[in-house]
mmJSON file of the N, C-alpha and C atoms, coordinates in Angstrom:
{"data_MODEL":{"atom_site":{
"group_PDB":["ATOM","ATOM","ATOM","ATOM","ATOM","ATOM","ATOM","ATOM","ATOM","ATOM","ATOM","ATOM","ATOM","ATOM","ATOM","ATOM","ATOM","ATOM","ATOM","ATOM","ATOM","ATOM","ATOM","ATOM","ATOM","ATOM","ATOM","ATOM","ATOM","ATOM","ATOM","ATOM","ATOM","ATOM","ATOM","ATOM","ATOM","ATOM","ATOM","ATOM","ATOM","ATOM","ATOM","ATOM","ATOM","ATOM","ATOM","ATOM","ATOM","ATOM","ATOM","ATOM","ATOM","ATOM","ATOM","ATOM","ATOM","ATOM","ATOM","ATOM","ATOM","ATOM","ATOM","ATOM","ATOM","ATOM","ATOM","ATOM","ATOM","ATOM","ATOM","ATOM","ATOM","ATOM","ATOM","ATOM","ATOM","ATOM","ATOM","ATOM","ATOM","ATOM","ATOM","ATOM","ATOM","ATOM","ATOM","ATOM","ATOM","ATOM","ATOM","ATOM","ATOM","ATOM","ATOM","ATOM","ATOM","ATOM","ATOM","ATOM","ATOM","ATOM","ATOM","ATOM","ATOM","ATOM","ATOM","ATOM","ATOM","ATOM","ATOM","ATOM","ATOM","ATOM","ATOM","ATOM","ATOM","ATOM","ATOM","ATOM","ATOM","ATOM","ATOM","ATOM","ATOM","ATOM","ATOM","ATOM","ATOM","ATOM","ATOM","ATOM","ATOM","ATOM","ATOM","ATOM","ATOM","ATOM","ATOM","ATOM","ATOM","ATOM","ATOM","ATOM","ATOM","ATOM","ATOM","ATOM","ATOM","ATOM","ATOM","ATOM","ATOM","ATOM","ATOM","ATOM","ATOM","ATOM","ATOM","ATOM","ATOM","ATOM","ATOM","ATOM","ATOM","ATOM","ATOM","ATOM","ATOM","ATOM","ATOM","ATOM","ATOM","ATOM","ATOM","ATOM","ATOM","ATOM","ATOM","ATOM","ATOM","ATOM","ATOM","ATOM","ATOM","ATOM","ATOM","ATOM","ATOM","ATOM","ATOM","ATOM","ATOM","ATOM","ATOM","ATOM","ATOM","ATOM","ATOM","ATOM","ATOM","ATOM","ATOM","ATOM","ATOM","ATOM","ATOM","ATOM","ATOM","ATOM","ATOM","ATOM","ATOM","ATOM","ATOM","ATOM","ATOM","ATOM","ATOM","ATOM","ATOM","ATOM","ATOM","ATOM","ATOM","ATOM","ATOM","ATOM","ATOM","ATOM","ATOM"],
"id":[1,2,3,4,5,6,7,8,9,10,11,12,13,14,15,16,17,18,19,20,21,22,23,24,25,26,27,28,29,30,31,32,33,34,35,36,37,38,39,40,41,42,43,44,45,46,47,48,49,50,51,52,53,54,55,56,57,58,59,60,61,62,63,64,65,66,67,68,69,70,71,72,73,74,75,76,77,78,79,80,81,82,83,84,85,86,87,88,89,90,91,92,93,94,95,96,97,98,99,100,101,102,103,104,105,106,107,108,109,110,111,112,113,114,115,116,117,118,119,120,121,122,123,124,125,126,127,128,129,130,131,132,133,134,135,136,137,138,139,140,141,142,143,144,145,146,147,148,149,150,151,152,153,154,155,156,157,158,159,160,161,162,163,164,165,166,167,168,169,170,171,172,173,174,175,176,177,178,179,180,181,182,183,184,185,186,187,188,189,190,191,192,193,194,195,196,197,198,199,200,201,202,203,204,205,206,207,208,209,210,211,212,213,214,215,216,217,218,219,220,221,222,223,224,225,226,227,228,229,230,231],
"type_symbol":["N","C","C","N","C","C","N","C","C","N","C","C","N","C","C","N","C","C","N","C","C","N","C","C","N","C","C","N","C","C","N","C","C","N","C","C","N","C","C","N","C","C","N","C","C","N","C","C","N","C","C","N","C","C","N","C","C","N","C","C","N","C","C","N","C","C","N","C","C","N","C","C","N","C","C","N","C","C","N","C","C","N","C","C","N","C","C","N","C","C","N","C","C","N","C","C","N","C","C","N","C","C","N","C","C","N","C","C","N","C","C","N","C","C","N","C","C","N","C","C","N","C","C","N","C","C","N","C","C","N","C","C","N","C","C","N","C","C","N","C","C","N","C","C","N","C","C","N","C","C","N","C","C","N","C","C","N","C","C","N","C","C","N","C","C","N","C","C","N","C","C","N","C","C","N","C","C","N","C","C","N","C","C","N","C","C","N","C","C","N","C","C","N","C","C","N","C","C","N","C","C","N","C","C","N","C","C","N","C","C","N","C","C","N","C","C","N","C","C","N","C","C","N","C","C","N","C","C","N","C","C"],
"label_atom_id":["N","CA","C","N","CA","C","N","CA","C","N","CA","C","N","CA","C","N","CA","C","N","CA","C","N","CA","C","N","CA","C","N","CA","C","N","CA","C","N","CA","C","N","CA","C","N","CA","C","N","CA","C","N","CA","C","N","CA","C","N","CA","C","N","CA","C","N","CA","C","N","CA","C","N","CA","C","N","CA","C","N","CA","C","N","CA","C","N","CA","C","N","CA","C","N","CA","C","N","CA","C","N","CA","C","N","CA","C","N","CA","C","N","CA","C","N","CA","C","N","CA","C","N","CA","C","N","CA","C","N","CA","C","N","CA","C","N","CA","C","N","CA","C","N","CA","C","N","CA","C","N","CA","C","N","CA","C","N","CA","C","N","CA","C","N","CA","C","N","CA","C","N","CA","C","N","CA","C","N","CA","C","N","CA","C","N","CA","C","N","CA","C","N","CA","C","N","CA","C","N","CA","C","N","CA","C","N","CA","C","N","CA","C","N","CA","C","N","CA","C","N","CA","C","N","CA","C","N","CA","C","N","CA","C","N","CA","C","N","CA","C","N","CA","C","N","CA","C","N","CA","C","N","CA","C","N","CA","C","N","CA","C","N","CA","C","N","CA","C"],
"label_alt_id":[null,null,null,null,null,null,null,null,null,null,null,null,null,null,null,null,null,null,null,null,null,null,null,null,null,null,null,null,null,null,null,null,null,null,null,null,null,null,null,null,null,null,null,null,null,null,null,null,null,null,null,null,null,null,null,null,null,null,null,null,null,null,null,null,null,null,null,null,null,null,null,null,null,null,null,null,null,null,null,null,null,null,null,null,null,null,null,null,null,null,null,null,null,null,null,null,null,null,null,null,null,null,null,null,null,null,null,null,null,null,null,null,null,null,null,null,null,null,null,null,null,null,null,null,null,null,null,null,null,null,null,null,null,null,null,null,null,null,null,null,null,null,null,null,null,null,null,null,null,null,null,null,null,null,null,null,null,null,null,null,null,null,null,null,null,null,null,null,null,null,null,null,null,null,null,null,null,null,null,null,null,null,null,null,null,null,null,null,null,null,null,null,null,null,null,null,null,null,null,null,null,null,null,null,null,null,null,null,null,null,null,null,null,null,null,null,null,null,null,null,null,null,null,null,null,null,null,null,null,null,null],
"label_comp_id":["UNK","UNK","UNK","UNK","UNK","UNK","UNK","UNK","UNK","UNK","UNK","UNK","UNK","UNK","UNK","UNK","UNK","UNK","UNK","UNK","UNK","UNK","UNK","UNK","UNK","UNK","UNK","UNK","UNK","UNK","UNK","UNK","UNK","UNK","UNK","UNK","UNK","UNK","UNK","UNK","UNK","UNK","UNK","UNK","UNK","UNK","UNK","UNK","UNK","UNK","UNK","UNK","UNK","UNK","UNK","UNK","UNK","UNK","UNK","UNK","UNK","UNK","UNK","UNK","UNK","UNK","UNK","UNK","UNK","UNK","UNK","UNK","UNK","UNK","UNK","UNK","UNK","UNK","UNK","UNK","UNK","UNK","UNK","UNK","UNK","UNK","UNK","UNK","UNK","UNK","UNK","UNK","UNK","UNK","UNK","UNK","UNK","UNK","UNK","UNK","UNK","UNK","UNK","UNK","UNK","UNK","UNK","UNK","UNK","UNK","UNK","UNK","UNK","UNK","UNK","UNK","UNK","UNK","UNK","UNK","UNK","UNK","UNK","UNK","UNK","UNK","UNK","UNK","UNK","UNK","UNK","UNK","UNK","UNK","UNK","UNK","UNK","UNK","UNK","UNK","UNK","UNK","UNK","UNK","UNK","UNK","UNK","UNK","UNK","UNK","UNK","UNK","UNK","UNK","UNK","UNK","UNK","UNK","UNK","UNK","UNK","UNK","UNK","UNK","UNK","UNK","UNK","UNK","UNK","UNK","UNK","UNK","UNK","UNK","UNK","UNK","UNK","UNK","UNK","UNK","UNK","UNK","UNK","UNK","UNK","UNK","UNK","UNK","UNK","UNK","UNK","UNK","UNK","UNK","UNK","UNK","UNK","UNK","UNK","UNK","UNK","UNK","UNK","UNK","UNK","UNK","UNK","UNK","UNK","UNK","UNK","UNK","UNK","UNK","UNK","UNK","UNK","UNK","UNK","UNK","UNK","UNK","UNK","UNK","UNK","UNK","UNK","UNK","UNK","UNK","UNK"],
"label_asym_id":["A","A","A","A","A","A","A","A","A","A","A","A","A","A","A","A","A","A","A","A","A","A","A","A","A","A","A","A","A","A","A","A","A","A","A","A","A","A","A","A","A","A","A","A","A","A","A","A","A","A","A","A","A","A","A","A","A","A","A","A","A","A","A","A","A","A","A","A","A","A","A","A","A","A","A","A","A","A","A","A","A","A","A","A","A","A","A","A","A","A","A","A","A","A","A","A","A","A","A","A","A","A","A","A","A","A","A","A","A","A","A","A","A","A","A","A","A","A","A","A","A","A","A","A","A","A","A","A","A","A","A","A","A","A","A","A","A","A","A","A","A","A","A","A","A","A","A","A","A","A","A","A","A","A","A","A","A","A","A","A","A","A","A","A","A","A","A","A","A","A","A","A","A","A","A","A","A","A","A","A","A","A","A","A","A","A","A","A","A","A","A","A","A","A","A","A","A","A","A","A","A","A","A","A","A","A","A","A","A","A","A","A","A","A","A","A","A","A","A","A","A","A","A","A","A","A","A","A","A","A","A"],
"label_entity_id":["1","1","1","1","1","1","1","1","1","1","1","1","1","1","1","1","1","1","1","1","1","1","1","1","1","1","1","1","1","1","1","1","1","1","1","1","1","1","1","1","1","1","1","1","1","1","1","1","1","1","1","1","1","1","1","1","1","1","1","1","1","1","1","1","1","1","1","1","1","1","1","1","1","1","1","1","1","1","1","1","1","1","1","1","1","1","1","1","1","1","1","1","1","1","1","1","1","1","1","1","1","1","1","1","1","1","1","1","1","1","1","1","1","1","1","1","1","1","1","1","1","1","1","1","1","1","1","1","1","1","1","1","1","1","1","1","1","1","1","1","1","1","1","1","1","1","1","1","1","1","1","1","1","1","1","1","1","1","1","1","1","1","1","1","1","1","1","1","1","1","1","1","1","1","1","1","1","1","1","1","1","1","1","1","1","1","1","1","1","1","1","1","1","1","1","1","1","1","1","1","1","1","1","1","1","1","1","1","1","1","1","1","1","1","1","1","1","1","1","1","1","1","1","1","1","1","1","1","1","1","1"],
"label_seq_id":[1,1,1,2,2,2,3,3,3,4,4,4,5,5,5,6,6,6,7,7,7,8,8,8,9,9,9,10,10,10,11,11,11,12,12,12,13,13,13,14,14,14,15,15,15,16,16,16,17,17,17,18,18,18,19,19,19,20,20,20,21,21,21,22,22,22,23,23,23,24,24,24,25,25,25,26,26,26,27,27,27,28,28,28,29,29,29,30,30,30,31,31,31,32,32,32,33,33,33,34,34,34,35,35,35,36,36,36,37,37,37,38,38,38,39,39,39,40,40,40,41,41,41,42,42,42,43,43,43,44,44,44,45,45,45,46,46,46,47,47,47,48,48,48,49,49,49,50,50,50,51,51,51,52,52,52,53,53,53,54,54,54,55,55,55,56,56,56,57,57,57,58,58,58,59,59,59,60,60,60,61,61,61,62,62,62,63,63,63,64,64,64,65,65,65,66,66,66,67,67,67,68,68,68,69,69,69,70,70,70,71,71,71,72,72,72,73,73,73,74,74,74,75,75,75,76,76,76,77,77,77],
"pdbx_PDB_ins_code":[null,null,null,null,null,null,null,null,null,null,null,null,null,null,null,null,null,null,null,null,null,null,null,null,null,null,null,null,null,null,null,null,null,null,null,null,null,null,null,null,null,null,null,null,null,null,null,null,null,null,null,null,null,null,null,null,null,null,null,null,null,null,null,null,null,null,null,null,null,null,null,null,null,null,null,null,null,null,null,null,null,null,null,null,null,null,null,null,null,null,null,null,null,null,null,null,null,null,null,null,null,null,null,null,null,null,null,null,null,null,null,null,null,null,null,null,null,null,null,null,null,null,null,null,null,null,null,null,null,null,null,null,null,null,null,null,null,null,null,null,null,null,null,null,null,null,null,null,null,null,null,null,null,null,null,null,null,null,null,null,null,null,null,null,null,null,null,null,null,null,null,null,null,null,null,null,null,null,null,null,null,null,null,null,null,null,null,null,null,null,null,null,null,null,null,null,null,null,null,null,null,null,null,null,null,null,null,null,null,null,null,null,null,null,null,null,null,null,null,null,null,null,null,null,null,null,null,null,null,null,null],
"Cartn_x":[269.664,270.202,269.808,269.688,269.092,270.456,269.996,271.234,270.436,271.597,271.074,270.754,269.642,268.953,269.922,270.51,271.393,272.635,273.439,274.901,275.327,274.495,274.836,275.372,275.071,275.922,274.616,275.711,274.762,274.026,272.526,272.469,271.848,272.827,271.807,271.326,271.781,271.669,270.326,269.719,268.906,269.314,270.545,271.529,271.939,272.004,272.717,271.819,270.298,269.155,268.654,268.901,268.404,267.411,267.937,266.751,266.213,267.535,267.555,265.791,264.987,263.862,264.475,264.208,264.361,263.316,262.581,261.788,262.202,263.583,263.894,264.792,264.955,265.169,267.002,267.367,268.435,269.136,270.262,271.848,271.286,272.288,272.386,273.563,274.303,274.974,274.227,273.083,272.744,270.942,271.053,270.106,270.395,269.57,269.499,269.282,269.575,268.943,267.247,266.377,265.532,264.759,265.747,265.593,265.539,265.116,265.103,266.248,266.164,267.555,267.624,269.351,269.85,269.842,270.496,270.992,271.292,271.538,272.674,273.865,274.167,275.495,276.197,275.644,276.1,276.123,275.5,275.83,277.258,277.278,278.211,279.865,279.501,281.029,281.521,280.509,281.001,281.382,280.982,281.259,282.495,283.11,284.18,284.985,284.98,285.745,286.369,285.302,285.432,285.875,285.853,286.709,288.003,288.294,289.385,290.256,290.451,290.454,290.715,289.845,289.527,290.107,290.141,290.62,291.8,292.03,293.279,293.1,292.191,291.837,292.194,292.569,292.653,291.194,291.141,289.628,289.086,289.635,288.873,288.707,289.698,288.976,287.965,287.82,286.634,285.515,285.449,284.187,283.52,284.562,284.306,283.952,284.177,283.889,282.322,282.171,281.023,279.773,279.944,279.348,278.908,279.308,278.905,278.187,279.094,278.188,276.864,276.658,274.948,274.479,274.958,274.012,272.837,273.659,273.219,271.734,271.983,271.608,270.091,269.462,267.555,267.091,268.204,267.385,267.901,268.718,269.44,268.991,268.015,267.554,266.644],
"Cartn_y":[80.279,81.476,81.514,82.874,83.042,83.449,82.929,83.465,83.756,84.893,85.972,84.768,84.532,83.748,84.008,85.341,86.06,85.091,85.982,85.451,83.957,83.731,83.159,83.223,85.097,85.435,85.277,84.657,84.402,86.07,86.062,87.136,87.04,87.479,87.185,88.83,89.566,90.885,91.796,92.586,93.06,93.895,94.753,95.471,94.302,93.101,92.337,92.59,92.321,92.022,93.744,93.159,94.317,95.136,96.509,97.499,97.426,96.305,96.415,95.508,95.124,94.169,93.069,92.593,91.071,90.064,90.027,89.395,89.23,90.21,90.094,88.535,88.331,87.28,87.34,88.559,89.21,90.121,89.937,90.389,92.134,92.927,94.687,94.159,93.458,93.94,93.778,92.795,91.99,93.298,94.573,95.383,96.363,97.218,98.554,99.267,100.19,100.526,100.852,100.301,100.225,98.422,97.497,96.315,95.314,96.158,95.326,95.224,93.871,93.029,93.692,94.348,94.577,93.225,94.227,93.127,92.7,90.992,89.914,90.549,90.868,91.232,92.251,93.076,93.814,92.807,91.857,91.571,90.612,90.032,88.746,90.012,91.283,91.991,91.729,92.338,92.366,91.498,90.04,88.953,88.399,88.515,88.539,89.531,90.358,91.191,90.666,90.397,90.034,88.379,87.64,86.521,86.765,87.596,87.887,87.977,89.207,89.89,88.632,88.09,87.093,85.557,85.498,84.088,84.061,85.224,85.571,84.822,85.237,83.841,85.114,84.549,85.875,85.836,86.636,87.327,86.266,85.231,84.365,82.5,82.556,81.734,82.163,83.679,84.294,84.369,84.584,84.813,83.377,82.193,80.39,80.206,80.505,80.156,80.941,81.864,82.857,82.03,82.051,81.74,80.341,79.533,78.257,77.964,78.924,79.229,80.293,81.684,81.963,80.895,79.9,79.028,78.288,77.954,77.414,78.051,79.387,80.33,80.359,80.149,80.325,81.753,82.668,84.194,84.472,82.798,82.733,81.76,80.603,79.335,80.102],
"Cartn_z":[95.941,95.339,93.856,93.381,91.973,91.089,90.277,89.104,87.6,87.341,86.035,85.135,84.578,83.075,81.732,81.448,80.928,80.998,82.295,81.568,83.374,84.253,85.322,86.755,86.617,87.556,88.871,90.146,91.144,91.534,92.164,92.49,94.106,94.63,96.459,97.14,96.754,97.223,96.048,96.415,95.845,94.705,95.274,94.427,92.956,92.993,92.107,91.207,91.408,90.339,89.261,88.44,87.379,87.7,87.92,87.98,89.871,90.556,92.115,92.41,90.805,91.504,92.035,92.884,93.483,92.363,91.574,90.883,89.302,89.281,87.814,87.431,86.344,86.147,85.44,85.384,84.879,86.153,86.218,86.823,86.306,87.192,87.036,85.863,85.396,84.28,83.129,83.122,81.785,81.441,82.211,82.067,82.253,81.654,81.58,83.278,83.519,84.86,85.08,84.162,84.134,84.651,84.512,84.691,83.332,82.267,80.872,80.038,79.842,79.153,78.744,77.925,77.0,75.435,74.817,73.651,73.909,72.962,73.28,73.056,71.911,71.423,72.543,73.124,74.445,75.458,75.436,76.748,76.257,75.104,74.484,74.802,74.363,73.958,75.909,76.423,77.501,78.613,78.225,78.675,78.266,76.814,76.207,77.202,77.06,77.994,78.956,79.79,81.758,81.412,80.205,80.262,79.795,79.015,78.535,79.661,80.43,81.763,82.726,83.4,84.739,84.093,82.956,82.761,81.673,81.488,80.319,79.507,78.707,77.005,76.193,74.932,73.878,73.759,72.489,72.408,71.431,70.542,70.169,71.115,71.974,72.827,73.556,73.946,74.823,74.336,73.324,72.187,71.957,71.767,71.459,72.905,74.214,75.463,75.443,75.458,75.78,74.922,73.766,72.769,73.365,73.791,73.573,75.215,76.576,77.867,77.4,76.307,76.4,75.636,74.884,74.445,75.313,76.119,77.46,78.626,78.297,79.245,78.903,79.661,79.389,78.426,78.528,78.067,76.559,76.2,74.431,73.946,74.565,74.056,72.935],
"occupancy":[1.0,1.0,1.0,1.0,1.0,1.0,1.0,1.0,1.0,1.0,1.0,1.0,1.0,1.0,1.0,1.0,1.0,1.0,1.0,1.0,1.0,1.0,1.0,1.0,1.0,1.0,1.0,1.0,1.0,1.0,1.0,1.0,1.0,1.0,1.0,1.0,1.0,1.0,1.0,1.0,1.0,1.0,1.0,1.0,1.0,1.0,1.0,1.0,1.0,1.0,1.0,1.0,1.0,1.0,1.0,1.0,1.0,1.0,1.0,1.0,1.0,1.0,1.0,1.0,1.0,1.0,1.0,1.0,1.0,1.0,1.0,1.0,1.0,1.0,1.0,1.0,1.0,1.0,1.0,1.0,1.0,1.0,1.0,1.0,1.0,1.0,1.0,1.0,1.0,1.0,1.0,1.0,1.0,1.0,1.0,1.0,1.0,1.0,1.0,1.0,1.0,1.0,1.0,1.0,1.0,1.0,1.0,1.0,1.0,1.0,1.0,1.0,1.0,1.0,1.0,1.0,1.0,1.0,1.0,1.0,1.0,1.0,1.0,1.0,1.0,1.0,1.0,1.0,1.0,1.0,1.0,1.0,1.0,1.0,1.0,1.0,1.0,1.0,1.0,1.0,1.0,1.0,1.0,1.0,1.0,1.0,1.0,1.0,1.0,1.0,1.0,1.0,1.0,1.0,1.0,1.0,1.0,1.0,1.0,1.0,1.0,1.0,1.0,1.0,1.0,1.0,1.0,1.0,1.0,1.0,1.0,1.0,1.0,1.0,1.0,1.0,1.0,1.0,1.0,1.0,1.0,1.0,1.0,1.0,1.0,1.0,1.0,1.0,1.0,1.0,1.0,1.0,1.0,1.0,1.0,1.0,1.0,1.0,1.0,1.0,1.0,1.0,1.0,1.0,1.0,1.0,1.0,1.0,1.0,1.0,1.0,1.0,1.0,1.0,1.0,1.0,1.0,1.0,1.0,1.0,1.0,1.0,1.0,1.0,1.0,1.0,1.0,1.0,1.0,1.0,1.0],
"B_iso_or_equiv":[0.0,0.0,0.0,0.0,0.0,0.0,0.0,0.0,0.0,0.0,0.0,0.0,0.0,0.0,0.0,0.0,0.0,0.0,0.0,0.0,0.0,0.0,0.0,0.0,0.0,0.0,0.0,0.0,0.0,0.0,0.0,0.0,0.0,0.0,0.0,0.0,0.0,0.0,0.0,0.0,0.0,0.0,0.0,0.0,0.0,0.0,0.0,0.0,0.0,0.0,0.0,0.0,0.0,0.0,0.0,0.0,0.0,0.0,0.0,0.0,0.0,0.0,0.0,0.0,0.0,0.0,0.0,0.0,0.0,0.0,0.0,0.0,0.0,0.0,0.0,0.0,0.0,0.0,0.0,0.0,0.0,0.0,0.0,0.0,0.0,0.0,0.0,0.0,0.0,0.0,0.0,0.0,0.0,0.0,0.0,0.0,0.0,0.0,0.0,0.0,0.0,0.0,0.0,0.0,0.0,0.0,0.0,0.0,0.0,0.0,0.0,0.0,0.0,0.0,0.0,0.0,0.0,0.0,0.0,0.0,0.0,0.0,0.0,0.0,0.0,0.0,0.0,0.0,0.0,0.0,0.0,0.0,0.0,0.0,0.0,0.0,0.0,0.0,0.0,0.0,0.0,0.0,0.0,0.0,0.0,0.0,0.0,0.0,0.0,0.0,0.0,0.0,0.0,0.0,0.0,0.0,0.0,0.0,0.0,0.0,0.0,0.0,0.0,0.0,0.0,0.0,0.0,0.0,0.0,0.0,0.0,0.0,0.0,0.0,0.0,0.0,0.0,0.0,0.0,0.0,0.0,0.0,0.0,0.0,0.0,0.0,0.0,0.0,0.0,0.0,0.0,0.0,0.0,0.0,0.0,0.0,0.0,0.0,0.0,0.0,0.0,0.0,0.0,0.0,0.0,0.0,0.0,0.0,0.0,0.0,0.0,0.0,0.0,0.0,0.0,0.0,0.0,0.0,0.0,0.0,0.0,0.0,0.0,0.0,0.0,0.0,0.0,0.0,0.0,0.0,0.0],
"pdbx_formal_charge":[null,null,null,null,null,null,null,null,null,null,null,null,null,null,null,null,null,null,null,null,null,null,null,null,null,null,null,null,null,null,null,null,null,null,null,null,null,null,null,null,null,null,null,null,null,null,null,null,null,null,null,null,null,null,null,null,null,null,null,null,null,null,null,null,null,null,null,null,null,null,null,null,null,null,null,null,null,null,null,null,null,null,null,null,null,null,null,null,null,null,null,null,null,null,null,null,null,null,null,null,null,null,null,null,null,null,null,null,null,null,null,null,null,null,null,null,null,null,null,null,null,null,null,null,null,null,null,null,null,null,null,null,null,null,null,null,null,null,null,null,null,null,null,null,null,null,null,null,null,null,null,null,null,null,null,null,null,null,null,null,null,null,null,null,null,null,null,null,null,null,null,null,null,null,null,null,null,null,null,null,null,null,null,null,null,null,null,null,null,null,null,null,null,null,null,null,null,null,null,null,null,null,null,null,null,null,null,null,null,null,null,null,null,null,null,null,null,null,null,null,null,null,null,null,null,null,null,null,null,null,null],
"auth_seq_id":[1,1,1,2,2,2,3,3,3,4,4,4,5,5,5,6,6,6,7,7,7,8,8,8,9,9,9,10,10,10,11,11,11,12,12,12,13,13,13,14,14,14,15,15,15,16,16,16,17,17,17,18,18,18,19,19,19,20,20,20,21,21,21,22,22,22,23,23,23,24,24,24,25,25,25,26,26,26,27,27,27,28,28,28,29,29,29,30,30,30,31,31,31,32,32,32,33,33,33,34,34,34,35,35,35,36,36,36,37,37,37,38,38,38,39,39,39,40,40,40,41,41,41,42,42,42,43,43,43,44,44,44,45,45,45,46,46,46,47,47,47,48,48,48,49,49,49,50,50,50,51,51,51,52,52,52,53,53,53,54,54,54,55,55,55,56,56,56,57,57,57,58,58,58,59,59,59,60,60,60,61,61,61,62,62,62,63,63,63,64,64,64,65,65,65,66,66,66,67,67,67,68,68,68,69,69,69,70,70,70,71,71,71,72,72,72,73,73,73,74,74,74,75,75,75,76,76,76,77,77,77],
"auth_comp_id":["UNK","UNK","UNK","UNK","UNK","UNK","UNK","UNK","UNK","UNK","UNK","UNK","UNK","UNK","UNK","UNK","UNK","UNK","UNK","UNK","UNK","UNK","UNK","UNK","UNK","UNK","UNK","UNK","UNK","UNK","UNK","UNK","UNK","UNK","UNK","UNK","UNK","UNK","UNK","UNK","UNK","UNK","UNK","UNK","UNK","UNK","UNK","UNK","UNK","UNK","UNK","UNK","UNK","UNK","UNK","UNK","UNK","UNK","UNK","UNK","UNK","UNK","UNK","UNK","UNK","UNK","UNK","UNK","UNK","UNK","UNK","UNK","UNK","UNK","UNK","UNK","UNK","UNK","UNK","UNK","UNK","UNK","UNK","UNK","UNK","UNK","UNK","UNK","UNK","UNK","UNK","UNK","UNK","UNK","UNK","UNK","UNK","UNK","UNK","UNK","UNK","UNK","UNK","UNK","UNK","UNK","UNK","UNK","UNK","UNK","UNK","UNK","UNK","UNK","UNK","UNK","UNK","UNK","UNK","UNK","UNK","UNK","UNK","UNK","UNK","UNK","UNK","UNK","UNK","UNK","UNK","UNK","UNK","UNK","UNK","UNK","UNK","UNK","UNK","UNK","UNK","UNK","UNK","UNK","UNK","UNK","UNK","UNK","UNK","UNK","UNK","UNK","UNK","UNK","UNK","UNK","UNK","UNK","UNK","UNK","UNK","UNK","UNK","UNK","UNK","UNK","UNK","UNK","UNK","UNK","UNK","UNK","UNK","UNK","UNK","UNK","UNK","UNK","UNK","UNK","UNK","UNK","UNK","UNK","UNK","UNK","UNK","UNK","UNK","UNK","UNK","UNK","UNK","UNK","UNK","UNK","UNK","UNK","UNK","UNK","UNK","UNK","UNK","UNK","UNK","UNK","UNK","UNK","UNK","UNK","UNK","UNK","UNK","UNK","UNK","UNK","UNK","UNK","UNK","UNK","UNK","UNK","UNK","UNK","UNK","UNK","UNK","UNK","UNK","UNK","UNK"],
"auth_asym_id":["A","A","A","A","A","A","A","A","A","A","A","A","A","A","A","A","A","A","A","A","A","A","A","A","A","A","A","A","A","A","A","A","A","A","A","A","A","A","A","A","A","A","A","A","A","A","A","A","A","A","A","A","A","A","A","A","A","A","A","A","A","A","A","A","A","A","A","A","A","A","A","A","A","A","A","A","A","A","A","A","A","A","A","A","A","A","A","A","A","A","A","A","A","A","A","A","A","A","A","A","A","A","A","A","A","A","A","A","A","A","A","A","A","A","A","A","A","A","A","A","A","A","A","A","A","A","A","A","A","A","A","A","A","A","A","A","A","A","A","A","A","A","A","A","A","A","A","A","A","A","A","A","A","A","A","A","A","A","A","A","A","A","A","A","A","A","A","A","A","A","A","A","A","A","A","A","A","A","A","A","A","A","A","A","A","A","A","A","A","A","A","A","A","A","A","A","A","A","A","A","A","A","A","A","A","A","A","A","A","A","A","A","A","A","A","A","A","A","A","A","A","A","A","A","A","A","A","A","A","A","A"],
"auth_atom_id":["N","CA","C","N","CA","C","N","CA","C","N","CA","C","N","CA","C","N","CA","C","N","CA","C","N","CA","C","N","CA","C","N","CA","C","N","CA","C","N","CA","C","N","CA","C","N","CA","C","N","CA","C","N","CA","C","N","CA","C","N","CA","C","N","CA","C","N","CA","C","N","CA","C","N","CA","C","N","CA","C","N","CA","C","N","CA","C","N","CA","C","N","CA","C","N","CA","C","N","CA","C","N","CA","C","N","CA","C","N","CA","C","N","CA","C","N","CA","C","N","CA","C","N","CA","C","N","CA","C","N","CA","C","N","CA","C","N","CA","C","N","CA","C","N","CA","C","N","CA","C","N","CA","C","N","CA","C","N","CA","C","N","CA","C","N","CA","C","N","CA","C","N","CA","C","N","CA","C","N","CA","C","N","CA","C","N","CA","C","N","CA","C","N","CA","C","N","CA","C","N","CA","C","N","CA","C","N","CA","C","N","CA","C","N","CA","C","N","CA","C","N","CA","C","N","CA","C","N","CA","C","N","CA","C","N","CA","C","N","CA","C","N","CA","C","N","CA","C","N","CA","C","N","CA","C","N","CA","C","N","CA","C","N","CA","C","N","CA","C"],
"pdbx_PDB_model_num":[1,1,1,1,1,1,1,1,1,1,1,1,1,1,1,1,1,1,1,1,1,1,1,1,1,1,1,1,1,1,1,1,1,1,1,1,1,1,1,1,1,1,1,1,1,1,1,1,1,1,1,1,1,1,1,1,1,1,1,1,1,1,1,1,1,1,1,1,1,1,1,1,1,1,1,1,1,1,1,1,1,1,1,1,1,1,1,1,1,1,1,1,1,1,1,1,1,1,1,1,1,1,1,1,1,1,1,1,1,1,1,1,1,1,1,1,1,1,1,1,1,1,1,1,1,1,1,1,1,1,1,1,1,1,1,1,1,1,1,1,1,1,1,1,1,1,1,1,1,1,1,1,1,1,1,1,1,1,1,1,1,1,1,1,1,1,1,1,1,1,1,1,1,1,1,1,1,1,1,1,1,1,1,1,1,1,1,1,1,1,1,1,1,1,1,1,1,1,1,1,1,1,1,1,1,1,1,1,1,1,1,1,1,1,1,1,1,1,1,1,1,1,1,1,1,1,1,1,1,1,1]
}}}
């Protein structure tokens, strides 16, 4: 199984992959509907978000969590 380079999200369905290519290397959230990455900072607000949300962190543990998982991520090295 492939996962977004971006933020890690698994992608098994064609629908998951940016722009619906199966060859992209980026998640439908971490792109435009064209298939090309967005910004970091768009993708960072919105990852903050969905941790905030799914793991109930305030917004500066979400931001210290996020921050230190895209470090990690091949498409922020």
């Amino acid at each position: 199984m492939k996962k977004c380079e971006s933020c890690g999200m698994p992608m098994q369905q064609k629908s998951d992959f940016g722009g619906g290519k199966e060859d992209n290397r980026y998640c439908k959230f971490c792109t435009y509907p064209s298939g090309d990455l967005k910004p970091r900072h768009e993708i960072r607000e919105n990852m903050v978000k969905f941790y905030m949300k799914m793991k109930r962190l305030d917004r500066p543990q979400a931001e210290r969590y996020v921050d230190s998982y895209m470090s990690q991520m091949p498409a922020w090295q």
